[in-house]
N, C-alpha and C positions, 0 to 999 in steps of 0.2 A: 622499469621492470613491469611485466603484464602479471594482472594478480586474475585468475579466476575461481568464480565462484559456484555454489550449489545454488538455485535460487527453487523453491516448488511453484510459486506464482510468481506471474509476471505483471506488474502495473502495465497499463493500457501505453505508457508512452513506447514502452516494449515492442508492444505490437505492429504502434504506428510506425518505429524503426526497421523491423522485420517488413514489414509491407512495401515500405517506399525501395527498403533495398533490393527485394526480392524485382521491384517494378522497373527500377534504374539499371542491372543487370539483364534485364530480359529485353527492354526496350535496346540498349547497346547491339543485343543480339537479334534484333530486328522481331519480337516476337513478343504479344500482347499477352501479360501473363492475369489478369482481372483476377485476380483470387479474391473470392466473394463465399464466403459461407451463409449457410443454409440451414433451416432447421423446419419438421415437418411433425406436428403435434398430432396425437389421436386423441378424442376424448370423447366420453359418454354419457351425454345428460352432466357436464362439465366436470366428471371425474375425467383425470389424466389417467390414459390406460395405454399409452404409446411415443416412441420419439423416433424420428431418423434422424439424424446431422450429417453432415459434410462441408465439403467444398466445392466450389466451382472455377477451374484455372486451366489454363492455356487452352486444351480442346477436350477436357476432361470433364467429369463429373466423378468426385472419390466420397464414397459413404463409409464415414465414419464410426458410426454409433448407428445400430438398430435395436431397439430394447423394447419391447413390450410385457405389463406386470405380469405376473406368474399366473395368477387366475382369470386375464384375457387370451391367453396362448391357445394355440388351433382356431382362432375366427375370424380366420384369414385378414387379422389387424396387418401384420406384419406385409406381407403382400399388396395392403391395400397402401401401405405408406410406402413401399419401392414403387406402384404403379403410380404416386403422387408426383415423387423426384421424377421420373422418366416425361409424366404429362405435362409437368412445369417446365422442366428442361428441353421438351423436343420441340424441334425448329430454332432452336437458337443458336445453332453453327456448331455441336459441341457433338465428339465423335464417338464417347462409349463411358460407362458406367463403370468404377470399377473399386474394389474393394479388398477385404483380407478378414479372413476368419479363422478360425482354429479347428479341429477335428473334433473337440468336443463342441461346438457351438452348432453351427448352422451350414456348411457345407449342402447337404443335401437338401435344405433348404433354399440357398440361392440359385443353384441348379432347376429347379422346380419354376424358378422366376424366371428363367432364359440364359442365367451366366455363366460363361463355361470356364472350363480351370485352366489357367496358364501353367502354374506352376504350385508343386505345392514343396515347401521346406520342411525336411523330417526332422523331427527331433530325434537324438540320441537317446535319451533316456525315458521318454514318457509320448506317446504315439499319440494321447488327447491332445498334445500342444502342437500336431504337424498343423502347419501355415499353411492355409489355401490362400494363393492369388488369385482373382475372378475377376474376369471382364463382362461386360455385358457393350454392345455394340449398336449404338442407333441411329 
């Protein structure tokens, strides 16, 4: 009998199983999936005032997490760590940037950066949680 469970973290050997599996399925299917994560610090006179994270896999780049502290916002931190991913990223075979925000977040902020909206998911009951999907194309 298969028992599952709730687990909130995962130990590292977790990960190394998710990886190799995700590697053995993609390779069967003729197709190099490198998923490789990323993370891009801002800091000031070595106060932390910024982060992007992601990942890197098949012919993507997906941004995770962009957060910068409440009293660094508007100094074009945020912009300066998506043109970091894009400068690191470009020329290495990889076809478009892409992401997910919320309608109270940064919408019209990614836009401003070149990404345009695929798609967005409305919520039924609360308009700040419609889902923008965004690509960015390089």
């Amino acid at each position: 009998m298969i028992n599952i469970e709730y687990k909130e973290n995962l130990d590292e050997e977790f990960y190394k199983i998710i990886d190799n599996e995700f590697n053995k399925y993609a390779l069967k299917n003729k197709v190099v999936c490198n998923y490789t994560p990323f993370a891009f610090i801002a800091k000031e006179e070595n106060k932390f005032v910024g982060i992007i994270t992601g990942n890197s896999y098949y012919k993507e780049i997906h941004i995770s997490d962009l957060i910068v502290v409440e009293e660094y916002r508007h100094k074009h931190i945020g912009s300066k760590l998506i043109e970091a991913v894009e400068e690191y990223f470009k020329d290495k075979g990889f076809e478009n940037i892409n992401l997910t925000t919320y309608e109270f977040q940064a919408p019209e902020f990614y836009k401003k950066c070149g990404f345009n909206i695929e798609f967005i998911r409305k919520n039924k009951e609360n308009s700040k949680l419609n889902k923008y999907f965004l690509v960015k194309y390089i």
